[in-house]
N, CA, C and O atoms as CSV, one atom per row, in Angstrom:
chain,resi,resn,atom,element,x,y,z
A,1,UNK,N,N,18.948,-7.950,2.800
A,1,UNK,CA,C,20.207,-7.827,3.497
A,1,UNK,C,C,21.173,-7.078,2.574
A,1,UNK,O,O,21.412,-7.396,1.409
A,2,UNK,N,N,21.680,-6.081,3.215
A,2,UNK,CA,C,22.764,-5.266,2.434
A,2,UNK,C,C,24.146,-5.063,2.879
A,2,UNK,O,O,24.267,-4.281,3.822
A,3,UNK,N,N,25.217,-5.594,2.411
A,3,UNK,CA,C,26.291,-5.684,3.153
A,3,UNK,C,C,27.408,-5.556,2.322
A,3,UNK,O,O,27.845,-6.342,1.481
A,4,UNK,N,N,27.931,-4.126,2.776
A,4,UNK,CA,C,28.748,-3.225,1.958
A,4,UNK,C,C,30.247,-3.120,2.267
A,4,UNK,O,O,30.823,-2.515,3.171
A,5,UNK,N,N,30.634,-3.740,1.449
A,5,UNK,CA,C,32.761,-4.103,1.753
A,5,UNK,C,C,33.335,-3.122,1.274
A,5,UNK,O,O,33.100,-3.123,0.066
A,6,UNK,N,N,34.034,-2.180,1.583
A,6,UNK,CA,C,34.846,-1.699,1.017
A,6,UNK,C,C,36.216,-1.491,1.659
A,6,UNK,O,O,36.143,-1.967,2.792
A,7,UNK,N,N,37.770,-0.851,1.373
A,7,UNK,CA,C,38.495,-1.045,2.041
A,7,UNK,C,C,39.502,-0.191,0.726
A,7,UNK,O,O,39.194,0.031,-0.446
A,8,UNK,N,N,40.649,0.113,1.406
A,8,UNK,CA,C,41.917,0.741,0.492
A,8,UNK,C,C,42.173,-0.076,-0.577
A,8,UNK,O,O,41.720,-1.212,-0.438
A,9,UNK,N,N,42.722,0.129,-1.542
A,9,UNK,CA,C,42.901,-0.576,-2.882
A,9,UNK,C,C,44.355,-1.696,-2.942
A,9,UNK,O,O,44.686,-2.626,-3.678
A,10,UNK,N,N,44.825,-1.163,-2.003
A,10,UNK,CA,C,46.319,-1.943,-1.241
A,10,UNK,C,C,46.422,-3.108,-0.648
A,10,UNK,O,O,47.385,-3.870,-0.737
A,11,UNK,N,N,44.971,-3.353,0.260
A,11,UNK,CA,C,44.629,-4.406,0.524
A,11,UNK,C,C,43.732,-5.274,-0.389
A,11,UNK,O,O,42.610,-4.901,-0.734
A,12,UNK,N,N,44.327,-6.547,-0.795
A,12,UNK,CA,C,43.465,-7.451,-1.566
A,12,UNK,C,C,42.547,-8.397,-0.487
A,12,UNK,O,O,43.008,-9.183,0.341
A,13,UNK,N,N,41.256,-8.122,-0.716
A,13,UNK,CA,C,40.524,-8.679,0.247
A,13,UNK,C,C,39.754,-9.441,-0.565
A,13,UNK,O,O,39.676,-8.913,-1.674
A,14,UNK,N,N,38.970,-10.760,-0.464
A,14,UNK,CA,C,38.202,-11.057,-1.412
A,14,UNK,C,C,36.881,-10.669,-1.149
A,14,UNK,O,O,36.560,-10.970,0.000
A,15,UNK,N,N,35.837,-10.013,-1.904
A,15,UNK,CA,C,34.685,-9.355,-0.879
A,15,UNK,C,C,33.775,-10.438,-1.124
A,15,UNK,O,O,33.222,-11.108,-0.252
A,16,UNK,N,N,33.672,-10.549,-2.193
A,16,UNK,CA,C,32.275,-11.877,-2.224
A,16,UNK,C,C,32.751,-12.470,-0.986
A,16,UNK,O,O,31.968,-12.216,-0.072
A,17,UNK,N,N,33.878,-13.256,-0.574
A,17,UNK,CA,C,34.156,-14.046,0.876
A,17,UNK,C,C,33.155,-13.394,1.761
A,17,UNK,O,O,32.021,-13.727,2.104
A,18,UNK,N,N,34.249,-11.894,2.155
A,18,UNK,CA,C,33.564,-10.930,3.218
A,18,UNK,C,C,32.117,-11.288,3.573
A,18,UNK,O,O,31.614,-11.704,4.617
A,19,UNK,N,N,31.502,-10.930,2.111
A,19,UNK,CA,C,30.211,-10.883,2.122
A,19,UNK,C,C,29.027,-12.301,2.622
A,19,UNK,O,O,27.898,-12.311,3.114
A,20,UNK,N,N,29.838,-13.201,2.258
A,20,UNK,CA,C,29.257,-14.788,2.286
A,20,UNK,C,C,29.538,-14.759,3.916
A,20,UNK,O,O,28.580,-15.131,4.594
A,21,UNK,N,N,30.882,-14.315,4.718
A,21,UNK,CA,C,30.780,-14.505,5.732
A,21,UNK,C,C,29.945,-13.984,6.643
A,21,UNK,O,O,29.457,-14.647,7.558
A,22,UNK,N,N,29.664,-12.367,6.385
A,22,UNK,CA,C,28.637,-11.660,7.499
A,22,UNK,C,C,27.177,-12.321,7.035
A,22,UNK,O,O,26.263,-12.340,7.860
A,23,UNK,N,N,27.000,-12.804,5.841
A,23,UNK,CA,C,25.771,-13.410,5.630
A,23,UNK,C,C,25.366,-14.540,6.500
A,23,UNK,O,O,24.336,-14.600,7.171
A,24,UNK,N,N,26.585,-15.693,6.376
A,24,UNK,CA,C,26.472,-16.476,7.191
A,24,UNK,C,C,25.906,-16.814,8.829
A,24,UNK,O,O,24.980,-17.499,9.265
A,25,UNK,N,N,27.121,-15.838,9.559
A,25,UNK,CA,C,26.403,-15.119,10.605
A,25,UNK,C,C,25.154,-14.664,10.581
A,25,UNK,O,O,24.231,-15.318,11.067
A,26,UNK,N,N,25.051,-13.948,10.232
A,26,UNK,CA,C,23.219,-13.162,10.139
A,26,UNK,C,C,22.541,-14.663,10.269
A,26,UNK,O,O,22.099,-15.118,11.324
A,27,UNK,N,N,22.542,-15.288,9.104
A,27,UNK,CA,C,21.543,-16.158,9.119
A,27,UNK,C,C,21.266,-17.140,10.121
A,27,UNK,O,O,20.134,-17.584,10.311
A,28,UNK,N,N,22.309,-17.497,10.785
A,28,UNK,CA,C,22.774,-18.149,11.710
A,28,UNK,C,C,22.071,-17.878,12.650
A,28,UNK,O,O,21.466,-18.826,13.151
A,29,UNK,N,N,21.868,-16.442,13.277
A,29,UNK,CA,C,21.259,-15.947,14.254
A,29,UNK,C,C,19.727,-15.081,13.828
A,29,UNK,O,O,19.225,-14.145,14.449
A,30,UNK,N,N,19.218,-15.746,12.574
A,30,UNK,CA,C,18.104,-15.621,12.122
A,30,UNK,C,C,18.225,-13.906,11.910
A,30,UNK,O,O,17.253,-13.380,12.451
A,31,UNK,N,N,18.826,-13.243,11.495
A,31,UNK,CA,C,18.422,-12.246,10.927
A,31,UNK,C,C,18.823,-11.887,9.841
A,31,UNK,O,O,19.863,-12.281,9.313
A,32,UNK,N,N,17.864,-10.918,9.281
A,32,UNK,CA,C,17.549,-11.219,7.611
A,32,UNK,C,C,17.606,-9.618,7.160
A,32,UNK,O,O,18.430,-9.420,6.267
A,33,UNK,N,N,16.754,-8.227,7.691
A,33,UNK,CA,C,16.872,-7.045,6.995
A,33,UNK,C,C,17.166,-6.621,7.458
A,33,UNK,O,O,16.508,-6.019,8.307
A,34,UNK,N,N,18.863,-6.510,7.296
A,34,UNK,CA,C,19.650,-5.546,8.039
A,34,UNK,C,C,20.542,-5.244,6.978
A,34,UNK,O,O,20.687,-5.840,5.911
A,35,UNK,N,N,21.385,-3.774,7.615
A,35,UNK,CA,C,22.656,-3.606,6.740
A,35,UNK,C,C,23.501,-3.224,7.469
A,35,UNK,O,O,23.397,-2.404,8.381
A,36,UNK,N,N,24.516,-3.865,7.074
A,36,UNK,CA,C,26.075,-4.095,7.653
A,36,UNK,C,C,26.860,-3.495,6.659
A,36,UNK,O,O,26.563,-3.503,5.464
A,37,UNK,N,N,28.152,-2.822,7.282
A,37,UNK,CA,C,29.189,-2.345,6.111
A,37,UNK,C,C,30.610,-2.934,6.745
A,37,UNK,O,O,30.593,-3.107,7.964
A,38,UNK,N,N,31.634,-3.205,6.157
A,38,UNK,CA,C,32.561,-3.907,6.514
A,38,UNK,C,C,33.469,-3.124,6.065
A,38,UNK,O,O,33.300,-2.774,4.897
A,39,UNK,N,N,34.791,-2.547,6.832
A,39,UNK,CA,C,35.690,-1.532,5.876
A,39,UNK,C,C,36.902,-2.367,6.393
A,39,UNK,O,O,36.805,-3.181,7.312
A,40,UNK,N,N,38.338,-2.019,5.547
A,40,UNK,CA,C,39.524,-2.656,5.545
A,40,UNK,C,C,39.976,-1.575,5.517
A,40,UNK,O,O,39.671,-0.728,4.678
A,41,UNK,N,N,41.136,-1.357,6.838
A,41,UNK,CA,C,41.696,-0.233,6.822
A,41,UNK,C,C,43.092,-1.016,7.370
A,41,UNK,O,O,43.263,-2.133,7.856
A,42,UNK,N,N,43.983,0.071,7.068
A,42,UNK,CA,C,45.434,0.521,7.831
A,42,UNK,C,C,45.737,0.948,8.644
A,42,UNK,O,O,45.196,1.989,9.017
A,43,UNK,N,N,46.845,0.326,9.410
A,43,UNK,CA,C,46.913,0.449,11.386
A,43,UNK,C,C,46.694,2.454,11.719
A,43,UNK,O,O,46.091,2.989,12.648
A,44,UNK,N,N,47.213,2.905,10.918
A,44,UNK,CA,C,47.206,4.012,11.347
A,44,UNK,C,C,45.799,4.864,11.079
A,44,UNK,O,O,45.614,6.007,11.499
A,45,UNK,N,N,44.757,4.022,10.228
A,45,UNK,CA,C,43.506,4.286,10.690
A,45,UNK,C,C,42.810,4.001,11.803
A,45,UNK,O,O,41.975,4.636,12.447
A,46,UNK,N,N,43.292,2.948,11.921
A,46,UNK,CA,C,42.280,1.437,12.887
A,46,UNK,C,C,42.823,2.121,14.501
A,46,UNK,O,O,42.088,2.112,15.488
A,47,UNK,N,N,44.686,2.867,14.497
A,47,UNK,CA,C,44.827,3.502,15.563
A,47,UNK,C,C,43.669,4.407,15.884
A,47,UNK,O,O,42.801,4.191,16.730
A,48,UNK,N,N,43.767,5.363,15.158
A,48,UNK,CA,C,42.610,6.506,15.208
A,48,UNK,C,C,41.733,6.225,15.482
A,48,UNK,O,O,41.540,6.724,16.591
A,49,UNK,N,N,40.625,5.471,15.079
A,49,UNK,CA,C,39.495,4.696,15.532
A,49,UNK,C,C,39.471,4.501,17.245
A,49,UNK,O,O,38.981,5.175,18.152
A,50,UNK,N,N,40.079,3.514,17.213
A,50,UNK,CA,C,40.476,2.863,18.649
A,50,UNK,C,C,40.909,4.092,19.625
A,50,UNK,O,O,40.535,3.921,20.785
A,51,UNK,N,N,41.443,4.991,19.444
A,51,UNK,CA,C,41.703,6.130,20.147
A,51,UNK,C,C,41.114,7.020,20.330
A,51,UNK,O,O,41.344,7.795,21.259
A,52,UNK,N,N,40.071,7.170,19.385
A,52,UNK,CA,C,38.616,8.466,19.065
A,52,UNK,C,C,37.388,7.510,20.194
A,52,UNK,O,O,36.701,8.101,21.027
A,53,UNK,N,N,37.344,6.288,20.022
A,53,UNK,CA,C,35.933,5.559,20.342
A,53,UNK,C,C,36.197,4.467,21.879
A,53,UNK,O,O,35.364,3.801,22.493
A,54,UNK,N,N,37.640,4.637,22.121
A,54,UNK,CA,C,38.063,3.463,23.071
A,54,UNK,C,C,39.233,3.793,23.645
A,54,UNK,O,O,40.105,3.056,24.106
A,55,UNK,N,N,39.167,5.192,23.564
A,55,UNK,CA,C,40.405,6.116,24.250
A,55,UNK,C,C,42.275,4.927,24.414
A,55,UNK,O,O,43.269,5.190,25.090
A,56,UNK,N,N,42.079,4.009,23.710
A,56,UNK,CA,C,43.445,3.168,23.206
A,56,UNK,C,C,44.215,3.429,22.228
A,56,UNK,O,O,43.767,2.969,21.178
A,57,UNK,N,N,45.639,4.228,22.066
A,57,UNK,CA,C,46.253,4.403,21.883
A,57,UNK,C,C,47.244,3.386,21.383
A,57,UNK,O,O,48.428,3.314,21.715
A,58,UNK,N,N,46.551,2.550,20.476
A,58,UNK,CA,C,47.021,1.771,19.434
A,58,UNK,C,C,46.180,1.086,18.661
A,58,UNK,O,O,44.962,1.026,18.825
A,59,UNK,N,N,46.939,0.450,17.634
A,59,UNK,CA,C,45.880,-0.377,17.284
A,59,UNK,C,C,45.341,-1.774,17.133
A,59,UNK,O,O,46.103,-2.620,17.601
A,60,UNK,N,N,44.143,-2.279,16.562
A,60,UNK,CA,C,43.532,-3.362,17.153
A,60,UNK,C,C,42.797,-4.055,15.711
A,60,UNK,O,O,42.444,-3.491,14.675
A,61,UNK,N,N,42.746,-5.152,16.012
A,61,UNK,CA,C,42.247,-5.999,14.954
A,61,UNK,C,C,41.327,-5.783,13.930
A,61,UNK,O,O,41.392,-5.824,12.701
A,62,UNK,N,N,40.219,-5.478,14.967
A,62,UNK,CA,C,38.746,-5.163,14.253
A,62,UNK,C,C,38.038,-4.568,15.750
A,62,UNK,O,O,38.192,-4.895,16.927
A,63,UNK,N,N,37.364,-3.740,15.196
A,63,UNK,CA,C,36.383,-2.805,15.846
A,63,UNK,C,C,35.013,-2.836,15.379
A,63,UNK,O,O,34.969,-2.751,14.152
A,64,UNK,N,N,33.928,-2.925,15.909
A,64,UNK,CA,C,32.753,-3.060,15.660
A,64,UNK,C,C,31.758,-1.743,16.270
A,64,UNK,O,O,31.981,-1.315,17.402
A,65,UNK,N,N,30.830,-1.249,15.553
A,65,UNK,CA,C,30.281,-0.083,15.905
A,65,UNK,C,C,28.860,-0.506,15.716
A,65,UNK,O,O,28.425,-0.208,14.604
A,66,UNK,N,N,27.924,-1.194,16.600
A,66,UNK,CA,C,26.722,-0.720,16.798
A,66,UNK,C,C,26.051,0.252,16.433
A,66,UNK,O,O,26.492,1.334,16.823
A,67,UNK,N,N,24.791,0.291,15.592
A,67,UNK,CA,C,23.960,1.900,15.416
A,67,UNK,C,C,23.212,1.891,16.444
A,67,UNK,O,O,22.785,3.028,16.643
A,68,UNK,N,N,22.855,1.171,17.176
A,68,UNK,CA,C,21.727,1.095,18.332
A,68,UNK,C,C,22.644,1.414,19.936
A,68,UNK,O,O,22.055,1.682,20.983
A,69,UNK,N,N,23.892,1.326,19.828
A,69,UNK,CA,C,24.603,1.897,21.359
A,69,UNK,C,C,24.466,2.986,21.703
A,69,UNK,O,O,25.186,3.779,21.096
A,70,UNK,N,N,23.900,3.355,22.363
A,70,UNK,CA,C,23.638,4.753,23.010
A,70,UNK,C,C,25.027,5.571,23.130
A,70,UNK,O,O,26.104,5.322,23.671
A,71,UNK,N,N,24.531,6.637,22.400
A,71,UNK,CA,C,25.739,8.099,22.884
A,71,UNK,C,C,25.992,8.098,20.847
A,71,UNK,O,O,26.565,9.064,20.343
A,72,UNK,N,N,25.550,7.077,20.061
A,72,UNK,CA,C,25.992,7.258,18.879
A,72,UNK,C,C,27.025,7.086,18.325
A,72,UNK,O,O,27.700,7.924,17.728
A,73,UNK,N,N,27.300,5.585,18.536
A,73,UNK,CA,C,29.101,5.454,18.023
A,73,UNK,C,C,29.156,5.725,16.693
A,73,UNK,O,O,28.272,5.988,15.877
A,74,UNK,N,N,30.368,5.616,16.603
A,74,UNK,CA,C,30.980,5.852,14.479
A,74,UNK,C,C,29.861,5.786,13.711
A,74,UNK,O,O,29.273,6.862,13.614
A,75,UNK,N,N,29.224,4.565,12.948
A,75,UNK,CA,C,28.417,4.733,11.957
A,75,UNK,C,C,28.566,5.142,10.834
A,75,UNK,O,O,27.606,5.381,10.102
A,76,UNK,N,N,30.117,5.344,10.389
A,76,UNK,CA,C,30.277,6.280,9.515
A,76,UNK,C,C,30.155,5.592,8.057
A,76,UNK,O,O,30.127,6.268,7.028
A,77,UNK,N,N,30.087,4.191,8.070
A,77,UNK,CA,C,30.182,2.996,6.329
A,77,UNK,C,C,28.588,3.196,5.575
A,77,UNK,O,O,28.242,3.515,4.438
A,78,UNK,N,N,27.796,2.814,6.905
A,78,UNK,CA,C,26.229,2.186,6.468
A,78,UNK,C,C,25.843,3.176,5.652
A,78,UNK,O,O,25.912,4.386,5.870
A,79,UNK,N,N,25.246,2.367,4.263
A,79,UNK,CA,C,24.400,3.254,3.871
A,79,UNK,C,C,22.912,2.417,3.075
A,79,UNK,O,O,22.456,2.154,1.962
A,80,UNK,N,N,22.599,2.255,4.589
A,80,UNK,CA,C,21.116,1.145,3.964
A,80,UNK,C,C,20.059,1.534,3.454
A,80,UNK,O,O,19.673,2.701,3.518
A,81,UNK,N,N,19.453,0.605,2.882
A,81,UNK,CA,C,17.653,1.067,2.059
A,81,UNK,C,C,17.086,1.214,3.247
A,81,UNK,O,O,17.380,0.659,4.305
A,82,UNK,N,N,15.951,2.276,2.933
A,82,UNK,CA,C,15.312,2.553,3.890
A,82,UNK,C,C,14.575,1.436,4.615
A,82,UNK,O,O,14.332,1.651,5.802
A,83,UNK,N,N,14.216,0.378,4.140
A,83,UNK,CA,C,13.081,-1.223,5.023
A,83,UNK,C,C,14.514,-1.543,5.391
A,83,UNK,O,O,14.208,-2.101,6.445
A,84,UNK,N,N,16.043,-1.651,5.363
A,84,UNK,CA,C,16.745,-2.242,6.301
A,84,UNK,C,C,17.214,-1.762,7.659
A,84,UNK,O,O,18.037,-0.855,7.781
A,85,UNK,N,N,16.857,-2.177,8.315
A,85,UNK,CA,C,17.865,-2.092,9.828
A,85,UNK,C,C,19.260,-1.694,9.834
A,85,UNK,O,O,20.105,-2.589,9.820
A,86,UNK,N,N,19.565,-0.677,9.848
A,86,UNK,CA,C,21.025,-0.535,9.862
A,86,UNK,C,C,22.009,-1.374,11.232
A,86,UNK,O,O,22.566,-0.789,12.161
A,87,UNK,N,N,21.994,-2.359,11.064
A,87,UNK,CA,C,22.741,-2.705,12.135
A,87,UNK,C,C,24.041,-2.180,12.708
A,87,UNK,O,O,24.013,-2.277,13.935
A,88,UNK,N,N,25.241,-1.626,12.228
A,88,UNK,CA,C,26.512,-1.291,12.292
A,88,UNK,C,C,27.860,-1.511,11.342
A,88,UNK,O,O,27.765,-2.330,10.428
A,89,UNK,N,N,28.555,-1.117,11.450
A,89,UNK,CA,C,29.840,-0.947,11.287
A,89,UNK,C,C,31.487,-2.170,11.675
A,89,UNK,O,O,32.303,-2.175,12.597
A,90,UNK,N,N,31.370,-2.764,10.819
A,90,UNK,CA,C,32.748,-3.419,11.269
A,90,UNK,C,C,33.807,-2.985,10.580
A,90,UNK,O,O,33.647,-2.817,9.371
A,91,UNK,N,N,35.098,-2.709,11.168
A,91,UNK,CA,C,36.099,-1.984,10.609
A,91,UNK,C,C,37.673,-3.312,10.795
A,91,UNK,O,O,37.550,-4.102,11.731
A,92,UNK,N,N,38.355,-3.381,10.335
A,92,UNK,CA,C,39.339,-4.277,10.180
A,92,UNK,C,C,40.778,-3.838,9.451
A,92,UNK,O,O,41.010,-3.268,8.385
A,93,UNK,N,N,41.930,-4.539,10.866
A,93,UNK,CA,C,42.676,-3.762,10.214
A,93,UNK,C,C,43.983,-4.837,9.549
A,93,UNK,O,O,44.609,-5.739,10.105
A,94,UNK,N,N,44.045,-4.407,8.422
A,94,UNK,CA,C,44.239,-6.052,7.202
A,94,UNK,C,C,45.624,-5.791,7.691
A,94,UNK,O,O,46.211,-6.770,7.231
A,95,UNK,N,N,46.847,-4.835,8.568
A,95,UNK,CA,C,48.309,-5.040,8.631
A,95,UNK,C,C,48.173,-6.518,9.675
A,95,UNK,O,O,48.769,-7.595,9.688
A,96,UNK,N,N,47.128,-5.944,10.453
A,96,UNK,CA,C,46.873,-6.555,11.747
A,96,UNK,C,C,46.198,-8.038,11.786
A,96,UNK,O,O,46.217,-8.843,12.717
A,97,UNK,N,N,45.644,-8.151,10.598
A,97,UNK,CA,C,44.875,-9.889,10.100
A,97,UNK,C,C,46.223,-10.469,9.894
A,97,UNK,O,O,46.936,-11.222,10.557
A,98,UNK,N,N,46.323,-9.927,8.866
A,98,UNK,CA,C,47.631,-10.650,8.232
A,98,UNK,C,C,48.689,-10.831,9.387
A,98,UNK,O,O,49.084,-11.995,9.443
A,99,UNK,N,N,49.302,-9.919,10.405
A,99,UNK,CA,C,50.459,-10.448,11.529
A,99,UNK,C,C,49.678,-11.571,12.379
A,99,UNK,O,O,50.266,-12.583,12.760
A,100,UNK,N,N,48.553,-11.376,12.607
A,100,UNK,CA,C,47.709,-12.474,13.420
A,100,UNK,C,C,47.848,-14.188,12.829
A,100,UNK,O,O,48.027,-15.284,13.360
A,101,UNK,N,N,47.676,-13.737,11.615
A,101,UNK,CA,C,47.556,-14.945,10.353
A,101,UNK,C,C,49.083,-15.427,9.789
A,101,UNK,O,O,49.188,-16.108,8.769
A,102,UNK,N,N,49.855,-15.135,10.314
A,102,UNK,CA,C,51.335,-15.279,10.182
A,102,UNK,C,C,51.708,-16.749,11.590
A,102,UNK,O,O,52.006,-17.944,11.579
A,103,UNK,N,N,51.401,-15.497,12.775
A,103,UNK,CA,C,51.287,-16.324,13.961
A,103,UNK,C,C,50.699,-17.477,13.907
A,103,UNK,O,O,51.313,-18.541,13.840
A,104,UNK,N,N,49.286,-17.348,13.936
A,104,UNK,CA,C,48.906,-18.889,13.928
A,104,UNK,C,C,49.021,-19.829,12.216
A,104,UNK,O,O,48.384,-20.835,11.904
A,105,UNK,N,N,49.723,-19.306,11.634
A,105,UNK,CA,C,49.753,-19.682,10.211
A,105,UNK,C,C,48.872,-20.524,9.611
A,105,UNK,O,O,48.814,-21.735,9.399
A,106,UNK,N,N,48.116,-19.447,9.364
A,106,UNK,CA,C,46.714,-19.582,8.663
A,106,UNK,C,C,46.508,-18.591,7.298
A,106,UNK,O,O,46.899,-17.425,7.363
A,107,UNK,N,N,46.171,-18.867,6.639
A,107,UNK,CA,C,45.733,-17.656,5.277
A,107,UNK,C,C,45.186,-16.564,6.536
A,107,UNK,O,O,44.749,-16.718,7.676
A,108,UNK,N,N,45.511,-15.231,5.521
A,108,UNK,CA,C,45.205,-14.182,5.890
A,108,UNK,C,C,43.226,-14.260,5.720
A,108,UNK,O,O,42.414,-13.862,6.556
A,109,UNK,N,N,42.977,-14.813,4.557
A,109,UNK,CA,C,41.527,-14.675,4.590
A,109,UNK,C,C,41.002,-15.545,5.595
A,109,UNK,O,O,39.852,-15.216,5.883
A,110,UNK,N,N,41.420,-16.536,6.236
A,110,UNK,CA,C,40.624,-17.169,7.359
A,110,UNK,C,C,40.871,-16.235,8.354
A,110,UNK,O,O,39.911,-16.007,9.089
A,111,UNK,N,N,42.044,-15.548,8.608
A,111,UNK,CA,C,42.393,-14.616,9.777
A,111,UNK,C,C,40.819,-13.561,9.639
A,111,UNK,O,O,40.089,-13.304,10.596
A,112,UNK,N,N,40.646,-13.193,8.516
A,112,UNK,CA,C,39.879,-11.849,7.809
A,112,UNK,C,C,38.189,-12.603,8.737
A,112,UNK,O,O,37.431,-12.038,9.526
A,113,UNK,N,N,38.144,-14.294,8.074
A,113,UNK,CA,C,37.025,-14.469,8.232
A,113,UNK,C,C,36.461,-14.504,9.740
A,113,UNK,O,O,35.367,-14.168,10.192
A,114,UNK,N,N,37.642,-15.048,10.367
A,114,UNK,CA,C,37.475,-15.068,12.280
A,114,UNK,C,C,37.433,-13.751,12.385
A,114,UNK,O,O,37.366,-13.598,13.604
A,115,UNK,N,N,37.429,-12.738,11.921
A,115,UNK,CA,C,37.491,-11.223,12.745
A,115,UNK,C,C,36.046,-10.875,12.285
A,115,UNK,O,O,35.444,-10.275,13.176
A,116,UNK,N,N,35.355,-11.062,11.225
A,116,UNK,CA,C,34.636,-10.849,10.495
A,116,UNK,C,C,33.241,-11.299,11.573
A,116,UNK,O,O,32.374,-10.663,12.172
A,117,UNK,N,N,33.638,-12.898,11.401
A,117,UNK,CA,C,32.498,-13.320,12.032
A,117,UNK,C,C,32.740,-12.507,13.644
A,117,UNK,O,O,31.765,-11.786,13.861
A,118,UNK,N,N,33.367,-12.472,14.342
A,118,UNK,CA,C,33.667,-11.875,15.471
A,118,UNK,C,C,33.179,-10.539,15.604
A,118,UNK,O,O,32.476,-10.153,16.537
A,119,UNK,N,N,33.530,-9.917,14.746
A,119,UNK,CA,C,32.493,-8.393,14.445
A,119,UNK,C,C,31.250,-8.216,14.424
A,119,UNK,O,O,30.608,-7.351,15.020
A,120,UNK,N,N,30.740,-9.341,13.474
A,120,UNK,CA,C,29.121,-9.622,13.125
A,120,UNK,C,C,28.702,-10.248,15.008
A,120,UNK,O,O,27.752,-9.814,15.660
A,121,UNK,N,N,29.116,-10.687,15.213
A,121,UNK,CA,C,28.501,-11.534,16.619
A,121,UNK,C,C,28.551,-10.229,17.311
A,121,UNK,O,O,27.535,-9.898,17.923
A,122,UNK,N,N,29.365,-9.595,17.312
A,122,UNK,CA,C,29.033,-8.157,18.599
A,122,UNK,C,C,28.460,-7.250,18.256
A,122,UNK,O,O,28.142,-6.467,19.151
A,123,UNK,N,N,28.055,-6.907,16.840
A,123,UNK,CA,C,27.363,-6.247,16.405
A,123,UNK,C,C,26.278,-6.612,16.955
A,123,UNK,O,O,25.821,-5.598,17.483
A,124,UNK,N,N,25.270,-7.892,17.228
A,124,UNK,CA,C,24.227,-8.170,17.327
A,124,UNK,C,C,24.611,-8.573,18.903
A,124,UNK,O,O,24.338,-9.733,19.211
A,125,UNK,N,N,25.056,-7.953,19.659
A,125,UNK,CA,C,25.182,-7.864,21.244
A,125,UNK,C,C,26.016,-9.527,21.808
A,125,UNK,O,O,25.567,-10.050,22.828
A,126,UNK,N,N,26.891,-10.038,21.245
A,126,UNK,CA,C,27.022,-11.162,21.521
A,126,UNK,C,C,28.835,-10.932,21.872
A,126,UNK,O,O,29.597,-10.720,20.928
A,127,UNK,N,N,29.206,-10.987,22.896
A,127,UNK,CA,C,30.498,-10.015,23.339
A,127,UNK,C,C,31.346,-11.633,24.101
A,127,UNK,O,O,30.943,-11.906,25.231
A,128,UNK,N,N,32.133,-12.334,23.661
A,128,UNK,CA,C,32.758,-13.850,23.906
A,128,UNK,C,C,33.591,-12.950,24.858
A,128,UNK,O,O,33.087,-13.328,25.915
A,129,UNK,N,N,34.197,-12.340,25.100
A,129,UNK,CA,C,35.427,-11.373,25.518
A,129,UNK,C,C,35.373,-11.301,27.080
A,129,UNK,O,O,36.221,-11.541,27.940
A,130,UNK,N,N,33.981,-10.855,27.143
A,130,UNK,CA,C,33.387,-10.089,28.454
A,130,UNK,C,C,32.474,-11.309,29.127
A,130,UNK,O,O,31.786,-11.035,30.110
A,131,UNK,N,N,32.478,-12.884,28.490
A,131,UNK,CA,C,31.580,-13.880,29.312
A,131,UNK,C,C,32.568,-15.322,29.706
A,131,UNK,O,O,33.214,-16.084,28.988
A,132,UNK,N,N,32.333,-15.269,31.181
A,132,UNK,CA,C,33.248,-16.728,31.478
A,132,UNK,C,C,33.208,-17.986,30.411
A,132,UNK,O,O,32.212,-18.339,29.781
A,133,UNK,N,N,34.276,-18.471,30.364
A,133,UNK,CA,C,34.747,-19.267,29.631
A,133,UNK,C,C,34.191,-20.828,30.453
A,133,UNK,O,O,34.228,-21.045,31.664
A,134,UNK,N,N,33.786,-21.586,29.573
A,134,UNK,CA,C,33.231,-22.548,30.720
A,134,UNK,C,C,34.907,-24.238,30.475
A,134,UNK,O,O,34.886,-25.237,31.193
């Protein structure tokens, strides 16, 4: 499993966390050789994103990019060993954790970790968003 954090130098993120969290997930849902990259960006990236891939014209928490969605979304973090599965791309946008994490006043890193795990779950086709609520 290879799972690659990186993010602007502005944002203090803790990555070992990051990393323990998409692990978590994975394991959770039994998968093991894959690679995931996790980036921390700024609204006026995370706009761009969201506006290039989801024609939305602002911006948004976290975005997740599948390598296996047809038409070839982003992809642009991964850079796995060849025996791993490149699974995708989660992108996060830390102005946007942190106002979230204000609201429900919570540390910004639990905000980080709910988006995180939330990324990892749709990465692997698991979409809470789009299924009735029971």
């Amino acid at each position: 499993m290879v799972i690659d954090v990186s993010g602007e130098s502005r944002y203090a993120v803790n990555r070992k966390r990051v990393r323990e969290v998409v692990q978590r997930v994975l394991v959770a849902y039994g998968v093991k050789a894959v690679a995931v990259s996790v980036r921390i960006v700024g609204d006026r990236k995370m706009r761009e994103l969201n506006e290039t891939y989801r024609q939305i014209s602002s911006t948004t928490d976290v975005l997740s990019f599948p390598t296996n969605e047809a038409g070839g979304k982003f992809q642009g973090f991964v850079y796995p060993k060849e025996e791993l599965l490149p699974l995708g791309d989660i992108v996060i946008s830390y102005p946007k954790a942190r106002l979230q994490a204000m609201e429900r006043n919570v540390l910004v890193d639990e905000e980080i970790d709910a988006l995180i795990e939330h990324g990892v779950k749709s990465l692997l086709g698991h979409h809470p968003d789009n299924e009735q609520e029971n």
